[in-house]
CHARMM internal coordinates of N, CA and C (Angstrom, degrees):
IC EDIT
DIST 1 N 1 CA 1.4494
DIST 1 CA 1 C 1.5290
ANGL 1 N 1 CA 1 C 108.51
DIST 1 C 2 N 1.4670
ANGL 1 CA 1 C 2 N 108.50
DIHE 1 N 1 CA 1 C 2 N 143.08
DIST 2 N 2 CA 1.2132
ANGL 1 C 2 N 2 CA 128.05
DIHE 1 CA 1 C 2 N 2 CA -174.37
DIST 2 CA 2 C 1.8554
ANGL 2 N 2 CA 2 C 116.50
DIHE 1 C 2 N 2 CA 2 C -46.62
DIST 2 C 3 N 1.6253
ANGL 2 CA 2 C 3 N 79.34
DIHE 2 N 2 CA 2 C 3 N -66.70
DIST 3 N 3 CA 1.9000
ANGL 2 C 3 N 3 CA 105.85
DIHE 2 CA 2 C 3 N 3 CA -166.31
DIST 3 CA 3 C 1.4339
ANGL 3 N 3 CA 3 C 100.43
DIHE 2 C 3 N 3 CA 3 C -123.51
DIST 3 C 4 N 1.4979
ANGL 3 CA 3 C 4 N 121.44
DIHE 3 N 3 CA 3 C 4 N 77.31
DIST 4 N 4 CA 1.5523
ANGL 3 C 4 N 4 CA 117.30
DIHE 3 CA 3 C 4 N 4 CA 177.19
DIST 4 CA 4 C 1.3873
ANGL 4 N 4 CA 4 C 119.66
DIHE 3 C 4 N 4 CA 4 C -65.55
DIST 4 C 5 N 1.1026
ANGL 4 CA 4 C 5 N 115.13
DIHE 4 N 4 CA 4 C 5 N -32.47
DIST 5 N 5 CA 1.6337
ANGL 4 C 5 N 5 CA 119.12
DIHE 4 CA 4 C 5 N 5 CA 153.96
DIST 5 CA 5 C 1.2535
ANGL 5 N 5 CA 5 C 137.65
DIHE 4 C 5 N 5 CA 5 C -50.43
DIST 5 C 6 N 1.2680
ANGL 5 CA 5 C 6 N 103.11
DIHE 5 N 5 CA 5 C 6 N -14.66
DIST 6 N 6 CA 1.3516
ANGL 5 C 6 N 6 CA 114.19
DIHE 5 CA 5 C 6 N 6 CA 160.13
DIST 6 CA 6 C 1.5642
ANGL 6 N 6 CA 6 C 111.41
DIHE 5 C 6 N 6 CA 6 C -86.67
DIST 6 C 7 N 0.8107
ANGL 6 CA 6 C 7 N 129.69
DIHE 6 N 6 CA 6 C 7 N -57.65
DIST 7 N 7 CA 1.4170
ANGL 6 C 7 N 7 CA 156.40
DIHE 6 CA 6 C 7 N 7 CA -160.57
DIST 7 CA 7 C 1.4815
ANGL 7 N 7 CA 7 C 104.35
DIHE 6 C 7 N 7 CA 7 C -69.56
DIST 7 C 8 N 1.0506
ANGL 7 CA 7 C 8 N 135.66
DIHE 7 N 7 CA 7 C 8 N -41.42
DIST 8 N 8 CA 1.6768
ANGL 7 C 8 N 8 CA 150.42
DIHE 7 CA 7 C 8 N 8 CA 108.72
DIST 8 CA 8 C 1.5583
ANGL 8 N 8 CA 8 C 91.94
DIHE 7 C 8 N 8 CA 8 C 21.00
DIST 8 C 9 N 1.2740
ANGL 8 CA 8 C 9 N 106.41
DIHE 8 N 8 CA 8 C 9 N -104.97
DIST 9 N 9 CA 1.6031
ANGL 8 C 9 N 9 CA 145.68
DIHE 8 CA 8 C 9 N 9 CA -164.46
DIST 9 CA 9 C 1.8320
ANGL 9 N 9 CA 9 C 94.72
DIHE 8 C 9 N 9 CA 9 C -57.79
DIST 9 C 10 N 0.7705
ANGL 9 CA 9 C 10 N 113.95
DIHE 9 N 9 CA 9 C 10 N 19.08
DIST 10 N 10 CA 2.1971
ANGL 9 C 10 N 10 CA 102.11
DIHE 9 CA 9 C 10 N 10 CA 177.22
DIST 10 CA 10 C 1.6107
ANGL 10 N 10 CA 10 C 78.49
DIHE 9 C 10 N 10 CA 10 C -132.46
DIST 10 C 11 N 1.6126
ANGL 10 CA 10 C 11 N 92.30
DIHE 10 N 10 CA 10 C 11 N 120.97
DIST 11 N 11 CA 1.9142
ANGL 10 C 11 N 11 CA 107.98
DIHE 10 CA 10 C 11 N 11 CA 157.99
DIST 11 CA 11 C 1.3396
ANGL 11 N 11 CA 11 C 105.88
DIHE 10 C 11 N 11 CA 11 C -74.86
DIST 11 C 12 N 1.5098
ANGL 11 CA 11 C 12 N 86.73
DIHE 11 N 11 CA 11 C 12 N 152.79
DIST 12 N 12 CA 1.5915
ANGL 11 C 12 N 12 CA 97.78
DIHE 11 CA 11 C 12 N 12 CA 176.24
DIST 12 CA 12 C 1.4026
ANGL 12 N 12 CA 12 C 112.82
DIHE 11 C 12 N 12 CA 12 C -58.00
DIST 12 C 13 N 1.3156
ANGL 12 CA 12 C 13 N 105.59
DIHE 12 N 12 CA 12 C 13 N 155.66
DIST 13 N 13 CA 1.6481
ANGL 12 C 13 N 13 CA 126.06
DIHE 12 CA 12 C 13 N 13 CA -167.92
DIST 13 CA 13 C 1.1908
ANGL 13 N 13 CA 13 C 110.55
DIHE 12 C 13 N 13 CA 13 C 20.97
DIST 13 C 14 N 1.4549
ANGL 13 CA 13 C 14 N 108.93
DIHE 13 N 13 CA 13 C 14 N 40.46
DIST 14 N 14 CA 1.5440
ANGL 13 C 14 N 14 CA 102.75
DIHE 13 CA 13 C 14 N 14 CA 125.82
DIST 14 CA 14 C 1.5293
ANGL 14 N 14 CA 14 C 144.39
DIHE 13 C 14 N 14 CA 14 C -39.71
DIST 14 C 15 N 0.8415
ANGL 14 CA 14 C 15 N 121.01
DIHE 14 N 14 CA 14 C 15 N 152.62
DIST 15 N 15 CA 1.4045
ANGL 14 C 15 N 15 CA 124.22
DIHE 14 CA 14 C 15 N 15 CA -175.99
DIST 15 CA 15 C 1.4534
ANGL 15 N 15 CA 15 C 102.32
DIHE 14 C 15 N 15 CA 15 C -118.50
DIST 15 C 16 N 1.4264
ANGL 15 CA 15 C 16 N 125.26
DIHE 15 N 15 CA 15 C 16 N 102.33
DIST 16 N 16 CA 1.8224
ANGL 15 C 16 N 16 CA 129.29
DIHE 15 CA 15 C 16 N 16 CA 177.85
DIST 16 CA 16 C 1.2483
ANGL 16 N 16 CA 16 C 112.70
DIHE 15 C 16 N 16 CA 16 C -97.85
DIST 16 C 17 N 1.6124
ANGL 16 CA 16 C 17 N 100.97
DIHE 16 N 16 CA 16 C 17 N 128.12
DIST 17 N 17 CA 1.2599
ANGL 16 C 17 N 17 CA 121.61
DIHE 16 CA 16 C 17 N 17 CA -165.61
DIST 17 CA 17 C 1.6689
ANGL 17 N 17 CA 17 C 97.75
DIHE 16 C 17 N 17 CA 17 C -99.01
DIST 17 C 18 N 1.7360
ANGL 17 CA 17 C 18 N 126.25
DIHE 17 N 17 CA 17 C 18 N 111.94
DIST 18 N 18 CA 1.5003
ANGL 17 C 18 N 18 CA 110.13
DIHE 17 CA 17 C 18 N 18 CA 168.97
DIST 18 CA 18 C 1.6351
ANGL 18 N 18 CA 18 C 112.59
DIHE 17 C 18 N 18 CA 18 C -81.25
DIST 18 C 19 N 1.8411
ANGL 18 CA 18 C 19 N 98.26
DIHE 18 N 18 CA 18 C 19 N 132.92
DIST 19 N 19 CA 1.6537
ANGL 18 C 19 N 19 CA 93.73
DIHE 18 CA 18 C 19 N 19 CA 175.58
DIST 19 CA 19 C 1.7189
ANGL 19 N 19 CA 19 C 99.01
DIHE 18 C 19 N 19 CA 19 C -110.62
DIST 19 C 20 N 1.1328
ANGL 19 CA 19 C 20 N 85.69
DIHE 19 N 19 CA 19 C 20 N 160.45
DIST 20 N 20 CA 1.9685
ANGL 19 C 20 N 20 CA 101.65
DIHE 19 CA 19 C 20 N 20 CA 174.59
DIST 20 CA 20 C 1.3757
ANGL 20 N 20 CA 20 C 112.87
DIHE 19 C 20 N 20 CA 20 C -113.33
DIST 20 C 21 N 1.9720
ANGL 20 CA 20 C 21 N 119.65
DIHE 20 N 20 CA 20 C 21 N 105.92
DIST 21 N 21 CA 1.2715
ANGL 20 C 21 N 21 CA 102.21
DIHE 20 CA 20 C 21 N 21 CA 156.50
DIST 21 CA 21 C 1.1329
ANGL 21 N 21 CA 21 C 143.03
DIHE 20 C 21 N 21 CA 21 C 6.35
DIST 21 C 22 N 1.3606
ANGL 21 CA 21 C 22 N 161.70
DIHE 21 N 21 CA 21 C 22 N 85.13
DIST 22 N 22 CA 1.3393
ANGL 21 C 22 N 22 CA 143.35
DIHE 21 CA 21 C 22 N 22 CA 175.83
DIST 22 CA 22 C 1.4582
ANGL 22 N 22 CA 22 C 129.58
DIHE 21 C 22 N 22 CA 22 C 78.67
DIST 22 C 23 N 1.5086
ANGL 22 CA 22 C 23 N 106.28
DIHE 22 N 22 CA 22 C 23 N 18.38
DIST 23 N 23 CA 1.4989
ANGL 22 C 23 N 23 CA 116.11
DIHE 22 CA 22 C 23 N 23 CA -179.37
DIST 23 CA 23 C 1.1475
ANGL 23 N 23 CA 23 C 116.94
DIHE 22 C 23 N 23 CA 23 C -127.91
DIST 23 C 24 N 1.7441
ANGL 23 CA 23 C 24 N 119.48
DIHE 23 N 23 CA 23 C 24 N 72.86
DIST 24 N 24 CA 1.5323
ANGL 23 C 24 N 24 CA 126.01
DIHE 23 CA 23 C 24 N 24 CA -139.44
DIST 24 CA 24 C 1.7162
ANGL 24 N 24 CA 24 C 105.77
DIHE 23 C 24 N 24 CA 24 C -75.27
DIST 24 C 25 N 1.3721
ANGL 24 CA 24 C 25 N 102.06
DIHE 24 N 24 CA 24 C 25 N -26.95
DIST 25 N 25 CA 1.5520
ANGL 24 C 25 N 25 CA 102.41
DIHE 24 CA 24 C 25 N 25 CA 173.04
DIST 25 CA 25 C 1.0716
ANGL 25 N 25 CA 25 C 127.91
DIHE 24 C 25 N 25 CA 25 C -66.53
DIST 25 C 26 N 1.6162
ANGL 25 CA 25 C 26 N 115.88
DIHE 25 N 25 CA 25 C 26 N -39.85
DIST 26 N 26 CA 1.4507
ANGL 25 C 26 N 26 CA 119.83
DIHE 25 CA 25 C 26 N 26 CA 155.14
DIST 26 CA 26 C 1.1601
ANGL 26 N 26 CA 26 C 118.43
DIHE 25 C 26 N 26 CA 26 C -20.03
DIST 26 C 27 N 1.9530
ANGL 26 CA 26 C 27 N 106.26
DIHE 26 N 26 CA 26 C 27 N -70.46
DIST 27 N 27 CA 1.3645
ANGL 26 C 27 N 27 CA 117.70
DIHE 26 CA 26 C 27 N 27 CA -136.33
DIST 27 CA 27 C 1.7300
ANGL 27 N 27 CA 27 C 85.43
DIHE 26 C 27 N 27 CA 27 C -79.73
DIST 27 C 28 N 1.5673
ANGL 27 CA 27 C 28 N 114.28
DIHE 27 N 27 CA 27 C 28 N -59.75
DIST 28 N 28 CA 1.8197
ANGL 27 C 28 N 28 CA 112.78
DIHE 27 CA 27 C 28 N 28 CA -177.70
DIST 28 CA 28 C 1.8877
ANGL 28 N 28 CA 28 C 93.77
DIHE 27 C 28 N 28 CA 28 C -19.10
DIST 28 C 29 N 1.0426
ANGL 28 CA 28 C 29 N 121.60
DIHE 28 N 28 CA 28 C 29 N -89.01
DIST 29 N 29 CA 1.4177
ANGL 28 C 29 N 29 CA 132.13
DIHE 28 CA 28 C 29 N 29 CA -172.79
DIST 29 CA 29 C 1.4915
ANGL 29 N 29 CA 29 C 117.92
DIHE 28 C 29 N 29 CA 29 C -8.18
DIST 29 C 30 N 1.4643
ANGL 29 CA 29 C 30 N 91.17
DIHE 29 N 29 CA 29 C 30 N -69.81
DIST 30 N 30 CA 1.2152
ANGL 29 C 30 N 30 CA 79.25
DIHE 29 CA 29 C 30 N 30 CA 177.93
DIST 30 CA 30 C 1.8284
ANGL 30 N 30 CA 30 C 137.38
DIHE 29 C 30 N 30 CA 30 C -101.15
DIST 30 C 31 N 1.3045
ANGL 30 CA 30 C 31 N 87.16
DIHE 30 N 30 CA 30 C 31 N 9.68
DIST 31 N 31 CA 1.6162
ANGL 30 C 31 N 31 CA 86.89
DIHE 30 CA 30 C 31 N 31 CA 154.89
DIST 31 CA 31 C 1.3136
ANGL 31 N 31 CA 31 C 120.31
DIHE 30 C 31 N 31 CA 31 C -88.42
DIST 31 C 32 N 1.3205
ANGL 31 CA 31 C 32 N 111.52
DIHE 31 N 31 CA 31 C 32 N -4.35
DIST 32 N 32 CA 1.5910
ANGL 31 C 32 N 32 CA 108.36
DIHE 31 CA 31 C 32 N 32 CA -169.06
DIST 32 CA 32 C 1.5931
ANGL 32 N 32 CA 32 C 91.23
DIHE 31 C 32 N 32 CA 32 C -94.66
DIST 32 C 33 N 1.3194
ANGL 32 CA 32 C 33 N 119.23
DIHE 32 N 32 CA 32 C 33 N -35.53
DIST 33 N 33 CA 1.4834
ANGL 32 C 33 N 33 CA 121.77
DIHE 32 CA 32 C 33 N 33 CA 168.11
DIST 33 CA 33 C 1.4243
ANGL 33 N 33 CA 33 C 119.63
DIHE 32 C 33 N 33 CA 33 C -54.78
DIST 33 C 34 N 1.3365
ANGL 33 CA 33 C 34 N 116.11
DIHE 33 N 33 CA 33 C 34 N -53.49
DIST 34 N 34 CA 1.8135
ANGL 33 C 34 N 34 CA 104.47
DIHE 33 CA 33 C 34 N 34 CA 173.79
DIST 34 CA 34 C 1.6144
ANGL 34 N 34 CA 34 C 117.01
DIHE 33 C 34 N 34 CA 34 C -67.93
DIST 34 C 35 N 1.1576
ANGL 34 CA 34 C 35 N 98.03
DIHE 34 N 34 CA 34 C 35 N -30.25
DIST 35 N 35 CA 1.7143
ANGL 34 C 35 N 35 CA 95.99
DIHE 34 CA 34 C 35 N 35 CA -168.11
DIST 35 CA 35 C 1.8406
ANGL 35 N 35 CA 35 C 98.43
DIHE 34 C 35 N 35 CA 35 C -73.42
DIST 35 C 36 N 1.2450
ANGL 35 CA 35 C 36 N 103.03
DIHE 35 N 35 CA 35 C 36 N -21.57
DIST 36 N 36 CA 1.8334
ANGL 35 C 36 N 36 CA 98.21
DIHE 35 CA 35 C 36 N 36 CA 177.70
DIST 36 CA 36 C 1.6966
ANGL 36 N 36 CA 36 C 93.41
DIHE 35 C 36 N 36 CA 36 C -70.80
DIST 36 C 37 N 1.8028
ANGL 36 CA 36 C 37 N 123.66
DIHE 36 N 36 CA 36 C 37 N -73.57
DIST 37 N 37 CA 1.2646
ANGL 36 C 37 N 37 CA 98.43
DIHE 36 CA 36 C 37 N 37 CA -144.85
DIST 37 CA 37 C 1.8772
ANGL 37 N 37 CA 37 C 89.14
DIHE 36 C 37 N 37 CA 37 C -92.09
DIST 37 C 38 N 1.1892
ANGL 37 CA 37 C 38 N 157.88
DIHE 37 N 37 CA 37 C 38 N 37.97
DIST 38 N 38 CA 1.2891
ANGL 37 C 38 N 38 CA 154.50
DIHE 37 CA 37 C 38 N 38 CA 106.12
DIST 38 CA 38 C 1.4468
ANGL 38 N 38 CA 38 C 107.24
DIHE 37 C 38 N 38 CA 38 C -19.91
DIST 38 C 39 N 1.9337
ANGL 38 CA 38 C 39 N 100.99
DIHE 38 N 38 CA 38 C 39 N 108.97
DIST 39 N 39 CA 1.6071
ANGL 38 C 39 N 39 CA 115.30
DIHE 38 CA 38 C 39 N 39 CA 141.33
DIST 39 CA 39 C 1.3122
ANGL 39 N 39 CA 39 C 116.70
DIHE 38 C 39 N 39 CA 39 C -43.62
DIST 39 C 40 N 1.3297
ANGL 39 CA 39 C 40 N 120.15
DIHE 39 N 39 CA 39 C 40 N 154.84
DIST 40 N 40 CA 1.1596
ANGL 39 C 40 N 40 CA 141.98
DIHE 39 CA 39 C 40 N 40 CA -161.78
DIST 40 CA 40 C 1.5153
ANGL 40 N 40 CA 40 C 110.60
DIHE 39 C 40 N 40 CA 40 C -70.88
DIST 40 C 41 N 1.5585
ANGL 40 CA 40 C 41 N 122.34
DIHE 40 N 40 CA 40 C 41 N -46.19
DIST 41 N 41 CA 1.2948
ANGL 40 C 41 N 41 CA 142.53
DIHE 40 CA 40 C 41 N 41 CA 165.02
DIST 41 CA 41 C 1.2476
ANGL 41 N 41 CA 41 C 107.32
DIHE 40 C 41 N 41 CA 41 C -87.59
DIST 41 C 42 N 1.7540
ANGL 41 CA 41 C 42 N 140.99
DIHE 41 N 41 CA 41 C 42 N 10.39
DIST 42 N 42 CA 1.0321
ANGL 41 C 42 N 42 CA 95.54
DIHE 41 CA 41 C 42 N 42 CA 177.22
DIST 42 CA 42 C 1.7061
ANGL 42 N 42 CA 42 C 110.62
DIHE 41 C 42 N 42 CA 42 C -101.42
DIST 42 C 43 N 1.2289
ANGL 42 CA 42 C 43 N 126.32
DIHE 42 N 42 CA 42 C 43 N -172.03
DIST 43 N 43 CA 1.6734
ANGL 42 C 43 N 43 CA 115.90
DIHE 42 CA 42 C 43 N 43 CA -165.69
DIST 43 CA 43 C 1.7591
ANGL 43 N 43 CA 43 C 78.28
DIHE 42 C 43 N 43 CA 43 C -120.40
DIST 43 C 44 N 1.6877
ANGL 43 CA 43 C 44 N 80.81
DIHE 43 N 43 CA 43 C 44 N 144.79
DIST 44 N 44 CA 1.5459
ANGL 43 C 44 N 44 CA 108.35
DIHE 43 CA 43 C 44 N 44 CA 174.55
DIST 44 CA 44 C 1.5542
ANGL 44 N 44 CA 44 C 117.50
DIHE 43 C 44 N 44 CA 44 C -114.81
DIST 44 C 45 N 1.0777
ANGL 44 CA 44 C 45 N 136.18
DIHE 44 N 44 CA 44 C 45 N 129.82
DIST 45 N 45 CA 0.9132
ANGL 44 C 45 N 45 CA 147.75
DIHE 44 CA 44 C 45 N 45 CA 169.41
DIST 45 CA 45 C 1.8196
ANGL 45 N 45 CA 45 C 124.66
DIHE 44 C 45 N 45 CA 45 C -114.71
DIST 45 C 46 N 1.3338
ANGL 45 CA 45 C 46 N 113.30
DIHE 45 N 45 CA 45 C 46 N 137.14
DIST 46 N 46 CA 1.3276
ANGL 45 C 46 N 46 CA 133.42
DIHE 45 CA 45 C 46 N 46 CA -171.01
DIST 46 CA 46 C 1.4700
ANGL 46 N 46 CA 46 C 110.12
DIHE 45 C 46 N 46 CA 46 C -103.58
DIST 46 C 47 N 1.2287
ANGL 46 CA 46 C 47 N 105.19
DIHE 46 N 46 CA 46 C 47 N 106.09
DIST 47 N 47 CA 1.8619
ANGL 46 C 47 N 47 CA 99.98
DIHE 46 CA 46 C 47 N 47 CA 175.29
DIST 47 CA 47 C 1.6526
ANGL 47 N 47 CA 47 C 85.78
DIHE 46 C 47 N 47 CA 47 C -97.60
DIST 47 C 48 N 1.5139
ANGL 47 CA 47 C 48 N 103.99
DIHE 47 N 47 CA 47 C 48 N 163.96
DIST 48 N 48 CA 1.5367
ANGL 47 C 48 N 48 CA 119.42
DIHE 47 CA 47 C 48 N 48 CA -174.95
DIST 48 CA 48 C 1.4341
ANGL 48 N 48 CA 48 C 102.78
DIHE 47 C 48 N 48 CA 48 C -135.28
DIST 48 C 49 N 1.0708
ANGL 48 CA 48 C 49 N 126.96
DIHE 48 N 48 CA 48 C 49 N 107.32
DIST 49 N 49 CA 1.5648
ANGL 48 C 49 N 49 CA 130.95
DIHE 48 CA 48 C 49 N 49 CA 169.85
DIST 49 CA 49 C 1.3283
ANGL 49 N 49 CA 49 C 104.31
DIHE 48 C 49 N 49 CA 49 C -69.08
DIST 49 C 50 N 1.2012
ANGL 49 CA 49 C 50 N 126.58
DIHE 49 N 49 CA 49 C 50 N 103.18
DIST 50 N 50 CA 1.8560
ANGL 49 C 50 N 50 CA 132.76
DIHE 49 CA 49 C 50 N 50 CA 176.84
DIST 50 CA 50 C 1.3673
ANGL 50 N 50 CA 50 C 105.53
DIHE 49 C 50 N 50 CA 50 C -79.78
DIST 50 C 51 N 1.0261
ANGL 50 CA 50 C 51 N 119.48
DIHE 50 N 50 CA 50 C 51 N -11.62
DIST 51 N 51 CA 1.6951
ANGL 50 C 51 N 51 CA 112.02
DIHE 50 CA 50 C 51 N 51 CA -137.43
DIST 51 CA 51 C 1.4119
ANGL 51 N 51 CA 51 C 107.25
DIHE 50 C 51 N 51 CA 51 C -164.81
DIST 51 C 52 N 1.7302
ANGL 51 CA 51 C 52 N 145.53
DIHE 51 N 51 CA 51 C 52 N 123.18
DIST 52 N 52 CA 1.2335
ANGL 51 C 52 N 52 CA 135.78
DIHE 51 CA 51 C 52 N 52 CA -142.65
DIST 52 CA 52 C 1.7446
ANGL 52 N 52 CA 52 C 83.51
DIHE 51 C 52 N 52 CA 52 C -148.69
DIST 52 C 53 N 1.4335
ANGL 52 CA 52 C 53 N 134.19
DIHE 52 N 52 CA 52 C 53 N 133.40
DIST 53 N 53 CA 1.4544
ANGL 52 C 53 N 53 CA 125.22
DIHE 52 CA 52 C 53 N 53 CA 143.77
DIST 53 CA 53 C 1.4199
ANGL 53 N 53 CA 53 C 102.16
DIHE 52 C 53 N 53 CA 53 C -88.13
DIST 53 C 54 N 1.7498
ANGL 53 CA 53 C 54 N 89.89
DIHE 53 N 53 CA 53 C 54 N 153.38
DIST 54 N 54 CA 1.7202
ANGL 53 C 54 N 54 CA 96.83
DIHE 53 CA 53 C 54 N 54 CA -158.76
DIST 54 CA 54 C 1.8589
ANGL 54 N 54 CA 54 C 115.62
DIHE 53 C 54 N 54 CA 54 C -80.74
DIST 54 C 55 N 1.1770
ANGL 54 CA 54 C 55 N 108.90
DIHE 54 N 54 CA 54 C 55 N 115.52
DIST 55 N 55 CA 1.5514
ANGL 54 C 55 N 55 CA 124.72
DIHE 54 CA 54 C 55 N 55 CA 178.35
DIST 55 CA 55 C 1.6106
ANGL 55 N 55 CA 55 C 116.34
DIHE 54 C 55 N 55 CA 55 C -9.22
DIST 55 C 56 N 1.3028
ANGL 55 CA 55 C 56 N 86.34
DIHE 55 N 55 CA 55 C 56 N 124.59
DIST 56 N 56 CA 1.9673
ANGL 55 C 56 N 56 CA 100.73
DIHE 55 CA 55 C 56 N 56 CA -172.24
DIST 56 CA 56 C 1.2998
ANGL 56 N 56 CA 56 C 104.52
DIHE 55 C 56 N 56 CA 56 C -146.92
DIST 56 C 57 N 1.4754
ANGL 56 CA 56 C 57 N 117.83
DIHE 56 N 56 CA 56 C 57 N 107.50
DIST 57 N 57 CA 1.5092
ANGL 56 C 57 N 57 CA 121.60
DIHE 56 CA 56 C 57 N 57 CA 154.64
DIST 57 CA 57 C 0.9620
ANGL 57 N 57 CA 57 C 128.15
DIHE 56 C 57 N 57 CA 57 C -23.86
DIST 57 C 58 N 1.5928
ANGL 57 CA 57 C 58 N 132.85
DIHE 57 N 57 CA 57 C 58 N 139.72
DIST 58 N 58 CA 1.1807
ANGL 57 C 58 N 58 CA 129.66
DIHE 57 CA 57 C 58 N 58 CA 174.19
DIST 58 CA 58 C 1.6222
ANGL 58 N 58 CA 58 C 105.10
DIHE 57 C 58 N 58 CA 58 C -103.29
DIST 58 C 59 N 1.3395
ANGL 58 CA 58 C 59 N 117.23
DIHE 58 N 58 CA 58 C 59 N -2.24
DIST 59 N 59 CA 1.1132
ANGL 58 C 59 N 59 CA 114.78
DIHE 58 CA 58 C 59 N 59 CA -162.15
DIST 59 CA 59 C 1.6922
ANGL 59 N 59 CA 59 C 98.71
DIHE 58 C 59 N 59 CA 59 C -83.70
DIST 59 C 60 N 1.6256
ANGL 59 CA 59 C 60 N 116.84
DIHE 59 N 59 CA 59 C 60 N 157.58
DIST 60 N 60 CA 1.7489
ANGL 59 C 60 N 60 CA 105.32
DIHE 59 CA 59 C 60 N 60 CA -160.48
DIST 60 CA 60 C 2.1073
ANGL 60 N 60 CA 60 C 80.92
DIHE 59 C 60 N 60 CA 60 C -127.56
DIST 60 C 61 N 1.7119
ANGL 60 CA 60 C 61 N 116.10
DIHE 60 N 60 CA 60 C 61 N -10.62
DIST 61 N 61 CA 1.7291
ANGL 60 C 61 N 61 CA 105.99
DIHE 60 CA 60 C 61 N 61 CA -170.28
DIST 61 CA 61 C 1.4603
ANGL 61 N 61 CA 61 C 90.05
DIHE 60 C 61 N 61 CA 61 C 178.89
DIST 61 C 62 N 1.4937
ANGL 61 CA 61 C 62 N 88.33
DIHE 61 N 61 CA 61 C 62 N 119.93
DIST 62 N 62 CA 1.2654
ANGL 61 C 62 N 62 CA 114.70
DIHE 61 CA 61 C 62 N 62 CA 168.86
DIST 62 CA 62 C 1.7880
ANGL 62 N 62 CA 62 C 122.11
DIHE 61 C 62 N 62 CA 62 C -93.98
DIST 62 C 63 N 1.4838
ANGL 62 CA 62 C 63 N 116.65
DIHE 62 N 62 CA 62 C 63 N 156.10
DIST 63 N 63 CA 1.6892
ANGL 62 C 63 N 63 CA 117.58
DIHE 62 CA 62 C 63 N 63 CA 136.89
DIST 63 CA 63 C 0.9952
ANGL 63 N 63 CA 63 C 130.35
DIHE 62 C 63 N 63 CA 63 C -106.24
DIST 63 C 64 N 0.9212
ANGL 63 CA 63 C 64 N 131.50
DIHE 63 N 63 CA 63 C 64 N 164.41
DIST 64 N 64 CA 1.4326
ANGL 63 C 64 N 64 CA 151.61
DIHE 63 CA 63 C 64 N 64 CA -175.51
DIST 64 CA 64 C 1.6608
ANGL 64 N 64 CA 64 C 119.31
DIHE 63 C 64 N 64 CA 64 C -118.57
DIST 64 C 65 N 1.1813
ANGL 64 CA 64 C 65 N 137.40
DIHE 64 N 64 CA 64 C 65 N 64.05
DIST 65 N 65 CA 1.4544
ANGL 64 C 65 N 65 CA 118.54
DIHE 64 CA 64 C 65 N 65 CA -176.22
DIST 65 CA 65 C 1.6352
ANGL 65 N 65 CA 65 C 106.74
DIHE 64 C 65 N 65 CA 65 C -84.76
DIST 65 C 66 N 1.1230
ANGL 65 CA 65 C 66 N 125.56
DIHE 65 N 65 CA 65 C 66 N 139.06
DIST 66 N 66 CA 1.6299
ANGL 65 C 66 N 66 CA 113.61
DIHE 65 CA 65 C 66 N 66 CA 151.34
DIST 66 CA 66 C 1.3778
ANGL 66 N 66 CA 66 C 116.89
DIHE 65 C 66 N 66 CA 66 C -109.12
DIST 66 C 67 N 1.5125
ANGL 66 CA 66 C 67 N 110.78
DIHE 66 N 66 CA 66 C 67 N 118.73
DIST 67 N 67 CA 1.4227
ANGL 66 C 67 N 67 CA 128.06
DIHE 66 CA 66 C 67 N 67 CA -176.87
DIST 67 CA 67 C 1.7901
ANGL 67 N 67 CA 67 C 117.54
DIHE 66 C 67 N 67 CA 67 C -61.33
DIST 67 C 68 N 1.4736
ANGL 67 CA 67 C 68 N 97.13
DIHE 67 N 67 CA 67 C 68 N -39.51
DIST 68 N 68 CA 1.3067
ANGL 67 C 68 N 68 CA 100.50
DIHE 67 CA 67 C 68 N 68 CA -170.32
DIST 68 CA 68 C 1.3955
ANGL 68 N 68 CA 68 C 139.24
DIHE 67 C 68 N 68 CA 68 C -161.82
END
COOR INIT
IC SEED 1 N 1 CA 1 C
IC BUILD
């Protein structure tokens, strides 16, 4: 695991909500999404991505077929 310190800190069966820096529609969404199908007792938690390194393929070779 990445961030065990985090992972630490989330009670069991929790339900984790991912938020995005500055992407308020995102985040509305999906809190309005856990808190709908969220048990009554269960605890929710919000991780917040502050901070993104900028997007890099992992892929090293592609194909290409065209079917049609």
């Amino acid at each position: 695991m990445e961030y065990p310190e985090f992972a630490d800190k989330i009670p069991e069966n929790a339900l984790v909500v991912m938020q995005v820096g500055g992407d308020d529609e995102f985040n509305n969404w999906a809190r309005e999404t856990a808190l709908s199908v969220a048990d009554k007792d269960t605890p929710i938690v919000y991780i917040t991505i502050t901070e993104l390194k900028p997007v890099r393929s992992r892929i090293e070779k592609l194909k290409l077929e065209l079917v049609a």
